[in-house]
N, C-alpha and C positions, 0 to 999 in steps of 0.2 A: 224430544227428550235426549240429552246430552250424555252422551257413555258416562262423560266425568261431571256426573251431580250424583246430589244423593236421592231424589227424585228416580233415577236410574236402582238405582243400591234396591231401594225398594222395588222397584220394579220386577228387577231380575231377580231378588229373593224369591219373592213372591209369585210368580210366571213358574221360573224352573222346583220350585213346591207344589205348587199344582199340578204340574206338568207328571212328574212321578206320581201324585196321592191318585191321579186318572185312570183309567182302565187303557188301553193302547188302541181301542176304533176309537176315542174321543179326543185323544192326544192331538191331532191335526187342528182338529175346530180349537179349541183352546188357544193353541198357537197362532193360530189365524186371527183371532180373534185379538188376542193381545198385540200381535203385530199393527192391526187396525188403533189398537187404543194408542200405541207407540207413535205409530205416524201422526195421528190426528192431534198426540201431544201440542206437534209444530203447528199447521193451519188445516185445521179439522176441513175444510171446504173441497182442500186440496185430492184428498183420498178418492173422490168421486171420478177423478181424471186416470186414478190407479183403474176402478173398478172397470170404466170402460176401454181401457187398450188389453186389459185380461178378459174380457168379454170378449174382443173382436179376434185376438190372437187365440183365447181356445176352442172357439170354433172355426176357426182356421187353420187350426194344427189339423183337428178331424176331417175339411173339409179335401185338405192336401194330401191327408194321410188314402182317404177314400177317391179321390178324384183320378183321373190317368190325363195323360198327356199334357197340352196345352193349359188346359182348367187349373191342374196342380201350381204351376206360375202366377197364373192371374190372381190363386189366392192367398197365395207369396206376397206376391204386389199388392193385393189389400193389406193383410198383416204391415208390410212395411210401411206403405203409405200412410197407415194409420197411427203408427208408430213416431216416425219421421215427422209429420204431420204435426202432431203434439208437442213433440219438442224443437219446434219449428217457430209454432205460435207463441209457446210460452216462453224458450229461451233466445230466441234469434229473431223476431219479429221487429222489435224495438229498435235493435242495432241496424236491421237490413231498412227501417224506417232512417236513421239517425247519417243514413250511408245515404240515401236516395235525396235526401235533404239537404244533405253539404253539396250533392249534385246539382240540384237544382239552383240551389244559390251561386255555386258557381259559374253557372250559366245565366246567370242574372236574371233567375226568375223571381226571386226575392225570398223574403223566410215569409211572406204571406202564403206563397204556394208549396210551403214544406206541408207534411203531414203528420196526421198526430199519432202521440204513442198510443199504448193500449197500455192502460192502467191494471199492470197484472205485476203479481210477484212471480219469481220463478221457484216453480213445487222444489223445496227439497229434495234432493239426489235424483231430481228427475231423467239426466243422463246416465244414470246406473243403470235404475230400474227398467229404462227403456231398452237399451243393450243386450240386457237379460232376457227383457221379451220377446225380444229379435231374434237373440242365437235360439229361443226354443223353436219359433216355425221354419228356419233356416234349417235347422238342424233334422226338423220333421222331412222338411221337402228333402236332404237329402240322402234320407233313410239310414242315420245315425239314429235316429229317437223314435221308439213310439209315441204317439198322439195318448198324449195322457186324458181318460175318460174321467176320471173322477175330480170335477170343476174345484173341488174343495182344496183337491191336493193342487192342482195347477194353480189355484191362488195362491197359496201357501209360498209357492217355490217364486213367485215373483215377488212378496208383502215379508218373508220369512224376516222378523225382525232384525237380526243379529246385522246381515250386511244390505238391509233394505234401502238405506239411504247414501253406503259409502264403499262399495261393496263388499267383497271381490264380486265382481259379474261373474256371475257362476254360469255354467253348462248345464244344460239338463240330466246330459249321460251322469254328470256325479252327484246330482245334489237328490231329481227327482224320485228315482228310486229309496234314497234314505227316506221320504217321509212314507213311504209304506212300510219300512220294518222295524220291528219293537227294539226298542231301546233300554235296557234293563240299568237300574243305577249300578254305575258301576266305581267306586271308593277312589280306584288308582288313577282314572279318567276324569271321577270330578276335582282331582288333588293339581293334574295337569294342567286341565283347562282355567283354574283358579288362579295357576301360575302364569299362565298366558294372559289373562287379566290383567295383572300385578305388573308384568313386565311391560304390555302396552300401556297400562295409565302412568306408570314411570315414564316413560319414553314421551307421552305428551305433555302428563301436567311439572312435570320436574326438569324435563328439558325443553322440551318445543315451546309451552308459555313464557316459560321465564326468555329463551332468547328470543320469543318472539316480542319480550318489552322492550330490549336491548335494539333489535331493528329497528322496532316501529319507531324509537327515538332517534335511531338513525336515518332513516328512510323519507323520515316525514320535517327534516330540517338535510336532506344530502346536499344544498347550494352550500354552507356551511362549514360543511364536513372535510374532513382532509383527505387524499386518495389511499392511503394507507386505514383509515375510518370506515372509508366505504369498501374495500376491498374486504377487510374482516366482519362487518356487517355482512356481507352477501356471503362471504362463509358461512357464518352464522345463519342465515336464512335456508342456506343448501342442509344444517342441519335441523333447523327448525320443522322445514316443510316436511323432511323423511319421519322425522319422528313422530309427525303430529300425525300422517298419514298411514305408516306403518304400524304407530301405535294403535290407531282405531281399525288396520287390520285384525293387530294382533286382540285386542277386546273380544273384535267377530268373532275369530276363531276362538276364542277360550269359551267367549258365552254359548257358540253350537257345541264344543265338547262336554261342556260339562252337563250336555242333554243328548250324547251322542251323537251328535253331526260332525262329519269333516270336510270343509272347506278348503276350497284348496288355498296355496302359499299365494301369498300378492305381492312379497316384497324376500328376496334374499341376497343382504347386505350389499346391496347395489353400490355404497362409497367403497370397496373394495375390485369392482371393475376395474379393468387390464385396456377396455377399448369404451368406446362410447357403444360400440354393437353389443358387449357382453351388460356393461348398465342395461339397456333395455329388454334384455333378457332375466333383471334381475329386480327395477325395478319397475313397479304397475304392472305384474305377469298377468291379471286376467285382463285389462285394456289392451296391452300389446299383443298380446294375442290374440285379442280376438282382431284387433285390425289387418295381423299375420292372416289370419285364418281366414275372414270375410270380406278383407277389402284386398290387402297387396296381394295374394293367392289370386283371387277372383283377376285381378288386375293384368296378371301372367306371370307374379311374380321374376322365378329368377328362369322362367322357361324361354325367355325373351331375348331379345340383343343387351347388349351392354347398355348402350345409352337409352332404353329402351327401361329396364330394370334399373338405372340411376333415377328414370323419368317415377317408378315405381313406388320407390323408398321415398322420394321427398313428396309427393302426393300425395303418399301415406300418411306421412307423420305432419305435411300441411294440415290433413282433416283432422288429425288426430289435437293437434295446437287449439283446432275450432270445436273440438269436441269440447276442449276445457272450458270456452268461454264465450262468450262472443263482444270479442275484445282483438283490436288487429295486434294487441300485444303477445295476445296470446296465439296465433294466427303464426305470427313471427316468430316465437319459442319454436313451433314446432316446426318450421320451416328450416332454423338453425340447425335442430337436430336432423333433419333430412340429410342440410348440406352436410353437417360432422358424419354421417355415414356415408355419402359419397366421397369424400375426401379421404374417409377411413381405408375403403376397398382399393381406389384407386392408387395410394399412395403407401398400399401395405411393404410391399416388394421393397419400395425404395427406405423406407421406415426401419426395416431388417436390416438393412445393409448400413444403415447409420449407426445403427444400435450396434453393430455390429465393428463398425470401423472406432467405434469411441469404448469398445471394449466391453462393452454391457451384454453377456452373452446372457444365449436366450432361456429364459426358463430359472434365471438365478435371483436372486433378492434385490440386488441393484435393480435388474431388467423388469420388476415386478414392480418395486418401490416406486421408479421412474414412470410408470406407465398410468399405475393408478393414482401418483398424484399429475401427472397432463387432463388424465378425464375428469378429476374432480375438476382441474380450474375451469376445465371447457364446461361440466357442469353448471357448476358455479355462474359464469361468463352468461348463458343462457337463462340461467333462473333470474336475472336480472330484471328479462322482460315480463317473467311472470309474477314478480314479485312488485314491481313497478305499477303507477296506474296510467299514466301517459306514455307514450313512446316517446316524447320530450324529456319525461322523466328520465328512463329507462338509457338514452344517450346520453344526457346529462352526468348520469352517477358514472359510467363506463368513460366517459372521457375526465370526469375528477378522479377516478382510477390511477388516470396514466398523468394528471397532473403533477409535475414535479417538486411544487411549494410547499413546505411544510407537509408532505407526501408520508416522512417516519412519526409525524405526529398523531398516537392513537389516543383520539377520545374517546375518555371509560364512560362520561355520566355518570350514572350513578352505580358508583361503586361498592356496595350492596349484592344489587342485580348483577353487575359482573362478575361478581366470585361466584354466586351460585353458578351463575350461566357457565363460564367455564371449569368448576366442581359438578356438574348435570351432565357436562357435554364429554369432558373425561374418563368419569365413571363408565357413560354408555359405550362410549371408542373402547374402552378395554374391555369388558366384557365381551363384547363384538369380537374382537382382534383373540380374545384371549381364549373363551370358549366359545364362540356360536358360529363361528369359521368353520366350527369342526360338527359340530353340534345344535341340536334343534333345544328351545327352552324347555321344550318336554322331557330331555335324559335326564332331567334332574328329578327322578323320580323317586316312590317311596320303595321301590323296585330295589333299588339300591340302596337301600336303607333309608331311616324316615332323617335323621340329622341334616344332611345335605339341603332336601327341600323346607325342612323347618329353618333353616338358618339363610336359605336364600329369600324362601318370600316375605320372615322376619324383619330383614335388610330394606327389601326395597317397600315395604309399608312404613316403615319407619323414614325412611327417605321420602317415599312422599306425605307423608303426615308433616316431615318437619322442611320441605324445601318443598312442596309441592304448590303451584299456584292454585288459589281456590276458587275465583272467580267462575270458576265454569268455563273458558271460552269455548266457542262454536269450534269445531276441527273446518281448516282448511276447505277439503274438496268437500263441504257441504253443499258447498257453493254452488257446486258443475251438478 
């Protein structure tokens, strides 16, 4: 079930009615229960793969919680394994076939002795959900969380509709205690969380569709294309993917507010980065983090030698590229941003001194201007490969980039979709730039009298009623 259908509309009407008309012990089933009807929307078959890794992980939260010494580990390593395991088969199994195949044939054992795929789709947001259920027994073992007793509520916090499919990967410490405590409606919170709605389905179906038809036409003819064509295409795409991903944050969030839940931030205004280190502190806060938390941490992070903690960062964000996909493109993305943060640290010092000598002092609006348009283009320059479906591809556009022929010639297509796309993409840049720099969508409150919020979420319903693409598209990281 797609945030942007009306399928959804009804949904959530419907869901968050009940949800209050409830007494507060049946609140959780309810929820639970509708999260199950949400999921099974997409491939009702699929749900049964949810039920077993919440089986095995909550009794292995208890098992660790009660366990001492060595034992505690081992049922760690079940939990994970279990975990791993699942989204091993379902999403990575095909490609690690697809890999061992090309081997073989290169070694001239023929494509008779290649092997077959496994005829499987992969679950919806299954690397979310898995994530989630990871940080909970991690988290048990190491006595940040208690072992949640009540099976109902620990499904809940893995199935919990809102960010089941796309996240934020949430934490136990924040999320699991909200579903034991009553939630009274509250007027001001559901006027917020509506507005967080409003401003995520804007941000998808008004900007991210519409430039995502603008790409797709450029992407899917780029041998064609002129380097200056494909250079603003892949801008266009760095805005596409934020929005479409931030806006189905922002949904999350509004649809757990307006029942009382707070999830935490997963996106703040990451094209506004100073470095490539401050973007990923800004954008996907609960993935980076938790790779901070469970892998590079675990790793030695920065307690290491120098080359030792460079070896950290790009192994990080290598898994982190294979977390997207199992795609060497995707593989490559994240290996980029590895190398852009060792280049980053290692090259700071000398970076200041340039800035420095060409007059850009530090901390001023040139020096600020300059900084974050370098990380959009390195952005940008990277999303290539994720945006790409060949690595063929993915070179190909990157080198008519820098081809010099016909290089100032932008092809608009159809020029329609380009006015909106750039009327969608302008609108959201200034609002960004203008209030939310400073401010979250929630100050727009009735708090401050009601005209402000009446006349904001006035605006952007009307914007997407009259620019908004309708089609429904799937969002992005459905995909992972």
């Amino acid at each position: 079930m797609l945030f942007n259908s009306i399928q959804f509309l009804i949904f959530f009407v419907v869901v968050t009615t009940i949800y209050f008309a409830l007494p507060h012990r049946w609140r959780w089933l309810h929820l639970l229960i509708a999260s199950c009807v949400f999921y099974a929307y997409f491939i009702p078959i699929y749900i049964l793969i949810l039920f077993f890794t919440i089986v095995i992980d909550y009794a292995a939260g208890i098992l660790i919680e009660n366990a001492h010494g060595r034992r505690r580990k081992w049922y760690l390593v079940m939990s994970l394994v279990a975990n791993v395991g699942v989204l091993a088969v379902f999403k990575y199994y095909n490609f690690f076939i697809d890999n061992v195949n090309l081997l073989i044939h290169g070694l001239g054992g023929g494509q008779a002795a290649g092997l077959a795929h496994l005829g499987i789709i992969l679950p919806i947001g299954l690397s979310f959900h898995t994530f989630q259920a990871m940080s909970y027994t991690i988290e048990v073992y190491r006595g940040h969380q208690r072992a949640e007793r009540h099976f109902g509520i620990y499904s809940l916090y893995v199935m919990f509709y809102p960010q089941l499919v796309a996240g934020p990967i949430e934490r136990p410490q924040n999320v699991l205690h909200q579903f034991h405590e009553r939630h009274e409606f509250d007027f001001a919170r559901v006027v917020t969380g509506l507005q967080r709605i409003l401003w995520g389905l804007f941000k998808k179906v008004v900007v991210s569709d519409v430039c995502a038809t603008y790409v797709n036409s450029i992407y899917n003819n780029y041998e064609v294309n002129t380097g200056l064509t494909l250079v603003f295409a892949s801008a266009m795409f760095a805005i596409q993917i934020y929005c479409d991903f931030s806006g189905y944050s922002d949904i999350a969030l509004g649809t757990a507010r307006v029942m009382g839940y707070e999830l935490m931030e997963n996106f703040k205004l990451p094209y506004f980065s100073k470095s490539i280190s401050e973007f990923w502190k800004r954008w996907h806060i609960s993935l980076s983090t938790w790779f901070r938390d469970y892998l590079y941490i675990s790793l030695g992070g920065n307690r290491v030698s120098t080359g030792r903690r460079y070896f950290n960062l790009w192994f990080t964000f290598l898994v982190s590229g294979f977390w997207h996909g199992a795609s060497w493109n995707f593989v490559i993305w994240g290996a980029i941003h590895g190398c852009y943060l060792i280049v980053g640290v290692w090259t700071k010092s000398w970076r200041r001194r340039l800035s420095d000598a060409v007059g850009l002092r530090e901390g001023s609006w040139p020096d600020k201007a300059v900084n974050v348009a370098c990380t959009f283009v390195l952005a940008t320059l990277a999303w290539v490969f994720f945006r790409a479906t060949t690595f063929h591809q993915a070179t190909s556009i990157i080198a008519g980039m820098c081809t010099p022929t016909h290089w100032l010639n932008l092809r608009i297509q159809d020029t329609g979709v380009f006015a909106a796309m750039i009327f969608g993409v302008t609108t959201m840049l200034l609002i960004e730039f203008f209030y939310l720099r400073r401010h979250n969508i929630e100050d727009i409150t009735p708090a401050r009298g009601w005209l402000r919020p009446v006349l904001f979420s006035t605006a952007l319903l009307l914007l997407i009623v009259q620019f908004g693409v309708s089609e429904g598209d799937q969002f992005i990281y459905f995909q992972f």
